[in-house]
N, C-alpha and C positions, 0 to 999 in steps of 0.2 A: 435100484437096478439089481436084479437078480443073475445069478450065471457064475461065470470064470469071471476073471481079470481081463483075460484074451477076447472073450466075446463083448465083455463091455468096450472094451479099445475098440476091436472092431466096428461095433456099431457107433461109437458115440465118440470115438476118435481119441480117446482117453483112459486110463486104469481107474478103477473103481475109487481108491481114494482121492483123485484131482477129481473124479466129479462130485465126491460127497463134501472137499472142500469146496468147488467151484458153488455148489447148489448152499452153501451154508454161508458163503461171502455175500449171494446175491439175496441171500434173505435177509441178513441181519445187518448189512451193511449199506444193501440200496433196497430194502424193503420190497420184493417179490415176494407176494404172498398167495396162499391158498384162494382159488378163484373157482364157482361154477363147479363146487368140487371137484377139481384138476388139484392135486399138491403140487407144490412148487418143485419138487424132483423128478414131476412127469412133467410138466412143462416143459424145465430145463433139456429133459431127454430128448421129447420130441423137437424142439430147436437144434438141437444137436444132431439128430439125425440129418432134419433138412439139410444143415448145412453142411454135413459131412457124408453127404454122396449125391448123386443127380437125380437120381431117381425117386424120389421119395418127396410126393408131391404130399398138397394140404388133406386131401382123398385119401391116398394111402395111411399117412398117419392117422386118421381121422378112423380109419377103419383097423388101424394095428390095435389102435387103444380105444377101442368103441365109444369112442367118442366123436360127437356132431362137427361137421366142417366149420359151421359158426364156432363153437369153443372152441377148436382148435387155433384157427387163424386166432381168436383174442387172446388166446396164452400165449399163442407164436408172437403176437406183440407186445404184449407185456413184457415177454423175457426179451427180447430185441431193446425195448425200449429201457432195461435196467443193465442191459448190455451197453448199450452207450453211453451212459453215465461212467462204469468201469472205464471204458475206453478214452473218455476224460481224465480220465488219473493214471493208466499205466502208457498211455500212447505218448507219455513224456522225457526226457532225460529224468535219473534219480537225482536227488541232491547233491553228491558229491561225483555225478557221473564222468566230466570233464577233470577233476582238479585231480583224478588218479590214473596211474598207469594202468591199463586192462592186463589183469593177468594170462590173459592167452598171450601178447605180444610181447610180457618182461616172461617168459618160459616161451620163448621161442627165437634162438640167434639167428636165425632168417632174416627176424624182424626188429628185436630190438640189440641195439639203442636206437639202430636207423630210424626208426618209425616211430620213437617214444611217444612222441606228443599228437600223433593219429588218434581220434576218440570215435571213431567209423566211416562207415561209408555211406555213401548217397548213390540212389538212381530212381529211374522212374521205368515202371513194366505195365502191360497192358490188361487188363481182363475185360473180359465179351459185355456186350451190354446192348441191351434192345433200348435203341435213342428216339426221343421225342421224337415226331412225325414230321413236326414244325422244324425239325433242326436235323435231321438224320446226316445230312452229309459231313456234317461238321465233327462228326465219330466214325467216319471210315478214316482208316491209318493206309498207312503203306500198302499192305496185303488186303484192301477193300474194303474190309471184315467191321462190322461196328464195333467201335470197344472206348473205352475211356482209361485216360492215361492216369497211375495213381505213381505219384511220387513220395520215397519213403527214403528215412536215413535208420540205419540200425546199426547197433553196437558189437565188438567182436562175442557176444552171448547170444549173437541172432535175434535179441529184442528189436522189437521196433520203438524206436524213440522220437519216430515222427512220422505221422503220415497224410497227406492230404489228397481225397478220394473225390473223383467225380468229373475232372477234366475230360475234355473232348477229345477222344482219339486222336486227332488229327493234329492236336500241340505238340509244339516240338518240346523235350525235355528242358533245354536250356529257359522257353520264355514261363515253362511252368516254376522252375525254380527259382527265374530272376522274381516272377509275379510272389512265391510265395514269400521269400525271405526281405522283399519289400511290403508287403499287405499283411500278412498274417501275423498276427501280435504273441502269438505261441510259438512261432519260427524258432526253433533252439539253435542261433549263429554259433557259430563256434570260437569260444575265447579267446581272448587275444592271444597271437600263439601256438593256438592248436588248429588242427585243420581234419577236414574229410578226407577220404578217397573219393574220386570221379572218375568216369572211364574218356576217352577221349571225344565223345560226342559233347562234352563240357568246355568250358575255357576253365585256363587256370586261372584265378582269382583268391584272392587276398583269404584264407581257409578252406581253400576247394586246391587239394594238389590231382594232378593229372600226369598221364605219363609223357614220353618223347613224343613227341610226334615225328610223325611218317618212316617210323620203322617200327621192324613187328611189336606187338601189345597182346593182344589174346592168347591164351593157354593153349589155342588148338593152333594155331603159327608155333609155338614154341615146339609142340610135341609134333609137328612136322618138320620143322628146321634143327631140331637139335637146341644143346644146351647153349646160353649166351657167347657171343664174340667177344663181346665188348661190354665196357662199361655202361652204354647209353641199354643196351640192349639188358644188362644186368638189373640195370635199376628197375625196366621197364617188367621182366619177370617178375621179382621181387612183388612190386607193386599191383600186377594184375594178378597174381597168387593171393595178396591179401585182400584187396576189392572183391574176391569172389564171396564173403562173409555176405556181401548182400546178396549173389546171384541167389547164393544154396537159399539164402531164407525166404527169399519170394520164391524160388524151385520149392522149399518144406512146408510153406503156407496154402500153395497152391494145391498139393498133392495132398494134405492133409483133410483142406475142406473144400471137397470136389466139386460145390454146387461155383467153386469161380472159373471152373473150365468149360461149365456148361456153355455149350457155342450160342444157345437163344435162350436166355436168362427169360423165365415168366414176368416177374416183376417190372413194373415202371421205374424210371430212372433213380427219385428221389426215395423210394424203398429199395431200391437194389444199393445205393451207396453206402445206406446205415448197413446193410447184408454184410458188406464186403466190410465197411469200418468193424463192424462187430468179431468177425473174424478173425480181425487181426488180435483185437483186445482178447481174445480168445488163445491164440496164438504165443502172446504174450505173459498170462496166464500159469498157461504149460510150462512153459522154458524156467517161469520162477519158484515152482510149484512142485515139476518131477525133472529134475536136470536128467534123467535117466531115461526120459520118453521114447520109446523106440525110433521116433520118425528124429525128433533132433539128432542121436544117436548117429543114427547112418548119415544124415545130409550134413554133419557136424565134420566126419570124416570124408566126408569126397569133395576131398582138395581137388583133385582134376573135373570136379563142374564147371563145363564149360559157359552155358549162361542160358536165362531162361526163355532165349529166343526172342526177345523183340529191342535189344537191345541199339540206341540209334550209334552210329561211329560216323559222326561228320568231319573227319579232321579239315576238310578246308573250307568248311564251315565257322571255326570255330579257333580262329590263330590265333599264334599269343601276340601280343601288340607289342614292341620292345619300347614302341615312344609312351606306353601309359605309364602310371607311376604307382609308386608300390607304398606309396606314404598313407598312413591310416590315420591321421590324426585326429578322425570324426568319430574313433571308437567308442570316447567317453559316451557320447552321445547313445550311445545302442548298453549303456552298462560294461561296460569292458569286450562286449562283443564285437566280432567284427560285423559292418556291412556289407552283402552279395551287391558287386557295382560291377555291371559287363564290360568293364572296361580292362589294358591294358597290365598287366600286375607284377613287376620286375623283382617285388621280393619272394614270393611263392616260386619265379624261374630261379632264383638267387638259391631257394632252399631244396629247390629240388637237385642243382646243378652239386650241392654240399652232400649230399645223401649221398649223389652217385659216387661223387668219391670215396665217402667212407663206405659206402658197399665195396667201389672196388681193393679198397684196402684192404677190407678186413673180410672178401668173400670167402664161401664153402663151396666149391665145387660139388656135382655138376650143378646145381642153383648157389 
C-alpha cells in the first residue's frame, strides 16, 4: 500500500502498519498465499475495501486493480475464507480473561469496587440482510426492514469475545441468547461469580445483572431528568453508563466497515454472515494491534452514546420472578460456569440490591 498513513486508513480502514501486520499474520499463520498473480497484500486490500465502504462493488475493484471480475471474487474468497479461521481464535474470551479485574473499571471510582467482578457486557443489534425468498418474513423486525439479529458479548477493551451471527430478524434478544448459552458449546458463561451487563430487555439471571425496573435506565432519560434521586435510580445510572461499552463497539464496528449499513446487502444470506463474522475478527484485530486507532479513540470516549438504535426494552416482558431460586448448584456441571436458565434468580436481585447500597454509600455526585 503506497501513500500517507491517512490515505491508507482512509481507504482500508487501517494505518499502514496493522495492515502490513494484518497481511503478514494471514500469510504465515493461516496460509494466504500468492494466487492468479494477485499477492496476498493486494488481496487483503481489496477485501478491505469492500468491506470498508458500500460502494465498492466486485466491478469496481476489479477495474481499480486491473484485474478480471473472476480473480477478484477468488481472492475476495480466499481472504474471507482465512478471515474466518482468525475469527475462530480471536472471537473468544483470552485465557485469563475472567479471573482478572479489567483495568478500565479498577481506574475508574464510578465503577470499582461496585462492579469488580463485571467481565462485560451482552446484547444483541441488528444489520440489514437480503433473506432467503423461502423465509423472508421471518427477518423483518420491528421497523419492517429485513435484517438478522447478531448477538455479541464484549469486554470493557471493546473486543468481542463472543459472537453469534445469522439469526432472523424477527428473534427476540432474550430467546437468541437463552438458545445460544444452552446450544452453543463455545458459549463463554460467565464464572461462578462474575457476571454480564444487560439492558432491561433481558431478565436478570444467575450472571446476567440488569438494572431496576420501571424507572428511568437509558442515558438520554438521565440527560433529561437530571442527575439521580435516589439510590435505585443511582445504581440504574452507574450501570447503563458502563453497559454502553457495548453500544459504542457495535456504534465503532458499524461505522468502521460500512458495507453493514448497506440497507440491501448484494450477498446471499450464508456469504453475507461469514461478511459480517469476518468483520468483526477484523474489528478485533485493530483494538489488539493499534490501541491508538483513530475510530476506537473517539467511540472509546463518547461516554454519552446513546445506543445503536435497535435496542429491544421489554421490561414487562421480561420480570424478575421473586418465587425462582437463585441456587446454582448444577455449575459444576458447566465447569465452574454458570448456566443461562430463564427462570426466576434471587441471588443476582440479592447482588444488585448490595451494589445499590454501596453505591449509595460511597456515591460522587452529580453520577
Amino acid at each position: 500500500m503506497h501513500g500517507s498513513d491517512q490515505q491508507c486508513y482512509d481507504i482500508l480502514r487501517m494505518n499502514q502498519r496493522t495492515f502490513a501486520e494484518l497481511c503478514k499474520m494471514l500469510t504465515t499463520r493461516y496460509g494466504l498465499q500468492q494466487t492468479n498473480n494477485v499477492y496476498a497484500k493486494e488481496g487483503v486490500a481489496m477485501f478491505l475495501e469492500v468491506v470498508g465502504r458500500q460502494d465498492k462493488t466486485v466491478q469496481v475493484i476489479a477495474e481499480q486493480h486491473q484485474r478480471s471480475s473472476d480473480t477478484v471474487k477468488r481472492k475476495l474468497d480466499e481472504v474471507l475464507s482465512v478471515l474466518l479461521k482468525f475469527a475462530a481464535y480471536t472471537l473468544k474470551p483470552e485465557e485469563d480473561e475472567f479471573s482478572r479485574v479489567s483495568p478500565f473499571l479498577r481506574n475508574d471510582g464510578r465503577y470499582f469496587p461496585y462492579f469488580k467482578d463485571c467481565i462485560g457486557a451482552l446484547d444483541g443489534t441488528h444489520v440489514p440482510v437480503r433473506p432467503p425468498s423461502n423465509n423472508a418474513e421471518t427477518y423483518r423486525g420491528r421497523k419492517m426492514e429485513p435484517t438478522m439479529n447478531v448477538l455479541a458479548i464484549c469486554n470493557f477493551s471493546m473486543k468481542f469475545i463472543y459472537a453469534y451471527v445469522g439469526v432472523p430478524g424477527r428473534a427476540h434478544d432474550t430467546k437468541v441468547l437463552t438458545y445460544c448459552a444452552k446450544n452453543e458449546p463455545f458459549f463463554p458463561h460467565p464464572p461462578n461469580g462474575k457476571y454480564y451487563l444487560v439492558d432491561s430487555g433481558y431478565p436478570t439471571r444467575t450472571g446476567y445483572l440488569g438494572p431496576h425496573r420501571r424507572i428511568q435506565y437509558h442515558l438520554d432519560q438521565f440527560h433529561r431528568g437530571g442527575p439521580p434521586t435516589n439510590m435505585r435510580d443511582l445504581f440504574n445510572r452507574r450501570h447503563a453508563s458502563l453497559r454502553t461499552v457495548i453500544e459504542r463497539t457495535f456504534g465503532l464496528w458499524k461505522a468502521k466497515w460500512r458495507i453493514l449499513d448497506h440497507k440491501h446487502p448484494k450477498y446471499g444470506l450464508t456469504k453475507w454472515i461469514k461478511l459480517v463474522t469476518a468483520t468483526m475478527a477484523l474489528h478485533n484485530f485493530i483494538r489488539d494491534l493499534h490501541q491508538e486507532d483513530n475510530d476506537f479513540v473517539q467511540w472509546n470516549t463518547s461516554e454519552d452514546y446513546l445506543a445503536h438504535g435497535d435496542e429491544e426494552d421489554d421490561d414487562d416482558d421480561h420480570q424478575d420472578d421473586d418465587n425462582g431460586g437463585g441456587d446454582n448448584d448444577d455449575a459444576d456441571d458447566y465447569g465452574g460456569h454458570i448456566p443461562y436458565e430463564p427462570t426466576g434468580d434471587r441471588a443476582m436481585e440479592s447482588l444488585r440490591g448490595v451494589i445499590t447500597s454501596e453505591l449509595s454509600r460511597g456515591r460522587h455526585l452529580p453520577y
